[in-house]
N, C-alpha and C positions, 0 to 999 in steps of 0.2 A: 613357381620359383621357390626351392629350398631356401626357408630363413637362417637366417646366420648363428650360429653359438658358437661363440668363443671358447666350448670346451672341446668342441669339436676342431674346431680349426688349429688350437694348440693340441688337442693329439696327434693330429695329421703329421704337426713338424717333430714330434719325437722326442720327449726329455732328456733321450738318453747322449745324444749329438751334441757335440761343443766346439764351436771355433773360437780361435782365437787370433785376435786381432780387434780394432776398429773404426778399420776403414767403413763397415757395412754402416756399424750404427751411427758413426758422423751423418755419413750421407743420407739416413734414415730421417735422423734428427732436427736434420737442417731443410728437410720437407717440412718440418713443423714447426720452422723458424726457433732450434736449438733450445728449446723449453727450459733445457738444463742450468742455462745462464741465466734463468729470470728470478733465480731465486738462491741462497746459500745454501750451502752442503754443510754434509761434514761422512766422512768416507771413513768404513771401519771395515779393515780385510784382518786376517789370522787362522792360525790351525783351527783353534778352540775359542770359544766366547766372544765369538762377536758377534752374535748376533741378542745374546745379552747384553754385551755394553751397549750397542746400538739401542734394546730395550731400554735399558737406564737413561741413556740421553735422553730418549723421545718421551719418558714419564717427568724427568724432570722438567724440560720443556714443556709439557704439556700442562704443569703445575702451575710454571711463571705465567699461564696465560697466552703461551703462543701456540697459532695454530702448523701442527709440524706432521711434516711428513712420513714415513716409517716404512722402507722396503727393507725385506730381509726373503731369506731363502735356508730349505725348502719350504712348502707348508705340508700342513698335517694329513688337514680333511681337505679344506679349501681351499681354492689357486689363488682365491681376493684376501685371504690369511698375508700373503706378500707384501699387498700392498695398504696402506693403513692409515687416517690420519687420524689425530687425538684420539686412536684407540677402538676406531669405526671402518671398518673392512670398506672396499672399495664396493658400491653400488652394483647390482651383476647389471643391471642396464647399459652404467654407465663403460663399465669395461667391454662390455659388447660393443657398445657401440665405438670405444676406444681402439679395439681389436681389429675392428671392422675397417677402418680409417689406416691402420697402421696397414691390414692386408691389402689394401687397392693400393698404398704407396711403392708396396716390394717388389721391385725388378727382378731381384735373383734369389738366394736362397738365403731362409734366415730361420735362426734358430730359436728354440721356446725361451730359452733365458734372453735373447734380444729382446724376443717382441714385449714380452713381459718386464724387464727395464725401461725400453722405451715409453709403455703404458704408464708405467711410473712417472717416470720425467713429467709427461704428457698431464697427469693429471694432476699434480701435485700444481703443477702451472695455472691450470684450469680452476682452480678449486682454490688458489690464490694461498697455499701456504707460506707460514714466515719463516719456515727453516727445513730441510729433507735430511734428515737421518737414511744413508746406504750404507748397504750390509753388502760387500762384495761377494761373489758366486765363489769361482775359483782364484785363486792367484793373486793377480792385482793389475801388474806391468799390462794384461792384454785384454781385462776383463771388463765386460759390455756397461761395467760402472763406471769404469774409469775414464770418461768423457765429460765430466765435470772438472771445476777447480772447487777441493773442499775449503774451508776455512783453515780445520785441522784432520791430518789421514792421521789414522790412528791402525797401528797393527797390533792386535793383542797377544800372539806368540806363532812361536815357529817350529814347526815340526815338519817331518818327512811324511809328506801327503801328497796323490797326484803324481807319483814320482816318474811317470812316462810322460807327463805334460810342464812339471815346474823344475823336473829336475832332481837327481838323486843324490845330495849333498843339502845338509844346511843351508850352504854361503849361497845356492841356487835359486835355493825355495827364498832365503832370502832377500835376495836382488828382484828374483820376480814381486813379493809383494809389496817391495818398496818399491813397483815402480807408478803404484800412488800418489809419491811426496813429488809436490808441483816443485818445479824453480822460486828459490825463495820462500818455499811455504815452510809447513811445521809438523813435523812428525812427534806421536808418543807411544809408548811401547812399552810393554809388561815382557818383551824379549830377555829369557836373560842366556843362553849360550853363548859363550865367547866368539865364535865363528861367526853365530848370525848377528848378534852386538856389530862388532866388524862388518859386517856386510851392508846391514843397515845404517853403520856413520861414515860409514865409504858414498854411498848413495848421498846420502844426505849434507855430504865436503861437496861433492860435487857440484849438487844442485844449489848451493849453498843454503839451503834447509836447516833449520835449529830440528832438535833430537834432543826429547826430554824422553827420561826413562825412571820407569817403576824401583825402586829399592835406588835411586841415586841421588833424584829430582823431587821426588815423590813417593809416600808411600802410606799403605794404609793399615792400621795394627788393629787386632782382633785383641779385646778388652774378656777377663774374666765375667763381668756379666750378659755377655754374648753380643755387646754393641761393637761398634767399631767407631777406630779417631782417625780421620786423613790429615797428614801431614804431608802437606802442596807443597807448591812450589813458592805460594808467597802466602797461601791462606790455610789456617789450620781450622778443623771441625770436627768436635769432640759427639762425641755416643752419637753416631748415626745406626740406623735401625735398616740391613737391608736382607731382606724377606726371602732373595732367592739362597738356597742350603749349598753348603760344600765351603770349605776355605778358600779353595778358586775363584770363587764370587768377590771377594774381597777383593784381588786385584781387579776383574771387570770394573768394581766398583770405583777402583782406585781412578782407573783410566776415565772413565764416568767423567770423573767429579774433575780431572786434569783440563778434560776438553772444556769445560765452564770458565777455571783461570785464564785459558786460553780466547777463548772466544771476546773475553771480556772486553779485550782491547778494538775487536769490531764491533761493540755497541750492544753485545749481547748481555747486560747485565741480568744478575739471577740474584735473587735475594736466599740468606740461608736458609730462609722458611718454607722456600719451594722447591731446594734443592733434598731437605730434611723430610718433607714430606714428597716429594717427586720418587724419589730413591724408596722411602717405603714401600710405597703404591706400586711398583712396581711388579709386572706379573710376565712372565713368560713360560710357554706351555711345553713341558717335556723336559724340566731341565729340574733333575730332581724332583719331581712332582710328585706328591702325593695323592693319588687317583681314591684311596678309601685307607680309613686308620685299623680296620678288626677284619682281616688280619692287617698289615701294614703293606701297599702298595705302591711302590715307587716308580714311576715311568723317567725312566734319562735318554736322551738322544746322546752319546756316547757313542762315537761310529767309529773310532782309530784309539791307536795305544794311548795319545796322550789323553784325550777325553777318558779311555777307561782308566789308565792314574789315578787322575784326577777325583772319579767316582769313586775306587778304589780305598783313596786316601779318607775321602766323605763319608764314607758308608764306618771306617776303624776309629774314627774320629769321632764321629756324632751321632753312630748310633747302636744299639746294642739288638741281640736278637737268640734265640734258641739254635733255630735253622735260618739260615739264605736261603733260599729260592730263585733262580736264575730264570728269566725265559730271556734267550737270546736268538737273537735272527742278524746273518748281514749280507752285505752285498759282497760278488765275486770280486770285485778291485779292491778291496779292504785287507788288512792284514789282520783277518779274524786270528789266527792261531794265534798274534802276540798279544792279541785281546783278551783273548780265553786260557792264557797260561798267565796272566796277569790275576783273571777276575774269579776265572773257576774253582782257587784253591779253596777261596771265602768260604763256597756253598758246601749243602750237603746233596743237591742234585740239580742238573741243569737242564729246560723244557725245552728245545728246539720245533719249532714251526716254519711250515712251508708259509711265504709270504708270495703276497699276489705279483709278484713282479718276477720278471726274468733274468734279472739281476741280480736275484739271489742266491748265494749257496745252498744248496742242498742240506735240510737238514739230517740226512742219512748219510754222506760224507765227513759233514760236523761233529755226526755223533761217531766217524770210524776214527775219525782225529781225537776225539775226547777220549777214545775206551784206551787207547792206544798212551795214552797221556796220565789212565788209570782217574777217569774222572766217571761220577754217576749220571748218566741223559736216560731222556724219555722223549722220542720224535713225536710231534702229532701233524696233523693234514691241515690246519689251519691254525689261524690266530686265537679264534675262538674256541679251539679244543684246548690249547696251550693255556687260556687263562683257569676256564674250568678244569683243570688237571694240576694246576698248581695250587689253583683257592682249595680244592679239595685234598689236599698234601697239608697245608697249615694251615695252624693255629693262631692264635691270637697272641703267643708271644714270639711267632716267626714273622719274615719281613718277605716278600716276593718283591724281588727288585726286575724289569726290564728293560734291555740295553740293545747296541750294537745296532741299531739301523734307525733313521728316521720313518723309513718305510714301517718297520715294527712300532714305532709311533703312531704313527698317522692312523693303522692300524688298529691297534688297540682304544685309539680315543674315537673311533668310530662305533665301535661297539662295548667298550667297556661297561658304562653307567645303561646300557639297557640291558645286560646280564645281569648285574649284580648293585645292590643297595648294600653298602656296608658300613656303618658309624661313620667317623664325619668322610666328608668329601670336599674336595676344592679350595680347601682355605686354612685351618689350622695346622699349624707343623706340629710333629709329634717328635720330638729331640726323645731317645728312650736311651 
């Protein structure tokens, strides 16, 4: 008899498959006596950062002493990356044996981001945490997270993503991911278009839901000594210290720190010192990261326009450099061309690699769009010809920044650090 992996059996169902709805996962869940209910949430869906704010909840929580849960999506290297408590990946035992349990339950057809939510639910149960920090997949209104009642949903912005599945208008994409905010519950949101604003206190009349929002309710300002002061909604906290790069972090941060005011009223009190130091401590892999300082290496998950903005604006803002260096990779459903007319003008040439998936553009296509656009590319056959083809281009006062796919993440932090040793690593920011 073939023993069981659970890596095996979620390849079999297909990352790339997605339904929507959840009917499957009620019925799933309610095999395991609804796990989702034994414990508080708090549900964070958006275009962009959320799966950063989610990180900042679950460091500050894990600061105050509580033991918390942490699914987010996608992961890197590792499928137990998803699921996480105090900072400790899920057991491969224990998710085998999880997996295993969840495949003798399935009647009919279920998809990798189910069973891998459900696992969630499941062990965060098992494992007796006092709060689950979820990082929605796609959307909100249909998405395999959204079978909980959070404390507070939290949406950190809206863009046009998904647009054959959420819909091709703001006001669409935004009803879909408020469809989060429980009856009566409480939404916050770093949204700020007027369309999607609208869309989401329509939702929220409705449900009669309260809707606090970033720059109204709340807001957090970037100090000349590079700290930051939140200005809540009832509580202010001056020089806070938070580690992940880019001004966009600020708002995560903002929302961060909103859910705390919020919660407080369900018993979740947080002292400033865990919050001050929760938020430092803070770490999450690919988001601006620093992979080696000589030359300067930067890994962002950046996969759509607004996430490239966002780096765009980070990279003119805080940091200086000779040359750019680009290696970018993304997937066909993405709207790489608005990505690469946004980020390519920076560089002075751009590395395109073939990535292990089939999901990926061509970087020979990329690069017939880039010459076409009057931009510099150089293709290579893999990840790893793309790195050594850029470290050997710069110097020590150029910067190699890469973008554009998680997949080019996951990627690269596979093999990066056993290429190359290069002054610091993993930990010091280098603001130039």
């Amino acid at each position: 008899m073939t023993k069981f992996n659970y890596n095996d059996y979620l390849s079999s169902l297909n990352i790339d498959v997605m339904r929507f709805g959840l009917d499957a996962m009620k019925a799933l869940l309610s095999e395991f006596g609804n796990p989702q209910d034994d414990y508080p949430t708090i549900l964070v869906a958006g275009t962009n950062g959320k799966g950063s704010t989610a990180a900042m909840v679950a460091s500050i929580m894990k600061q105050s002493g509580r033991r918390v849960g942490l699914y987010t999506s996608p992961h890197l290297v590792d499928v137990r990356e998803r699921i996480v408590i105090n900072g400790a990946k899920i057991p491969g035992r224990t998710l085998n044996r999880i997996v295993l349990e969840i495949k003798n339950h399935v009647t009919g057809h279920i998809t990798y981001f189910e069973v891998l939510t459900a696992a969630a639910f499941i062990y965060f149960q098992r494992a007796h945490v006092d709060v689950a920090v979820m990082e929605v997949g796609l959307g909100g209104r249909l998405d395999a997270t959204n079978v909980c009642r959070p404390l507070v949903s939290v949406i950190t912005n809206i863009g046009l993503e998904h647009t054959a599945y959420l819909g091709r208008t703001l006001t669409t994409v935004a009803g879909e991911k408020a469809g989060i905010v429980k009856p009566s519950g409480i939404c916050i949101t770093a949204a700020t278009q007027q369309k999607a604003v609208q869309a989401l206190a329509s939702v929220c009349r409705q449900k009669k839901a309260v809707l606090y929002r970033l720059g109204t309710d709340f807001k957090m300002v970037r100090r000349k000594d590079g700290l930051a002061d939140y200005l809540g909604i009832k509580k202010r906290l001056n020089g806070l210290a938070i580690p992940l790069r880019g001004g966009h972090q600020l708002s995560n941060a903002a929302l961060a720190l909103a859910v705390f005011e919020i919660i407080e009223e369900n018993g979740f009190m947080t002292d400033s010192e865990a919050i001050y130091a929760g938020l430092k401590k803070t770490r999450w892999e690919a988001r601006m990261e620093i992979l080696c300082d000589r030359p300067l290496f930067l890994l962002d998950g950046a996969h759509n326009p607004s996430g490239v903005r966002a780096l765009h604006s980070a990279l003119v803002k805080d940091f200086s450099w000779r040359r750019l260096i680009l290696i970018f990779a993304a997937l066909a459903d993405k709207d790489y061309c608005a990505m690469l007319k946004k980020i390519a003008p920076l560089a002075a040439i751009t590395v395109l690699p073939s990535l292990r998936t089939r999901r990926a553009v061509s970087p020979r296509e990329m690069a017939r769009v880039m010459k076409g656009l009057g931009y510099r590319t150089v293709v290579c056959e893999s990840v790893d010809q793309a790195i050594l083809k850029a470290m050997k281009m710069a110097d020590d006062k150029d910067i190699i920044c890469a973008l554009g796919s998680f997949y080019l993440a996951g990627e690269i932090k596979q093999v990066f650090h056993q290429m190359h040793s290069c002054g610091k690593q993993h930990g010091d920011s280098v603001i130039r």
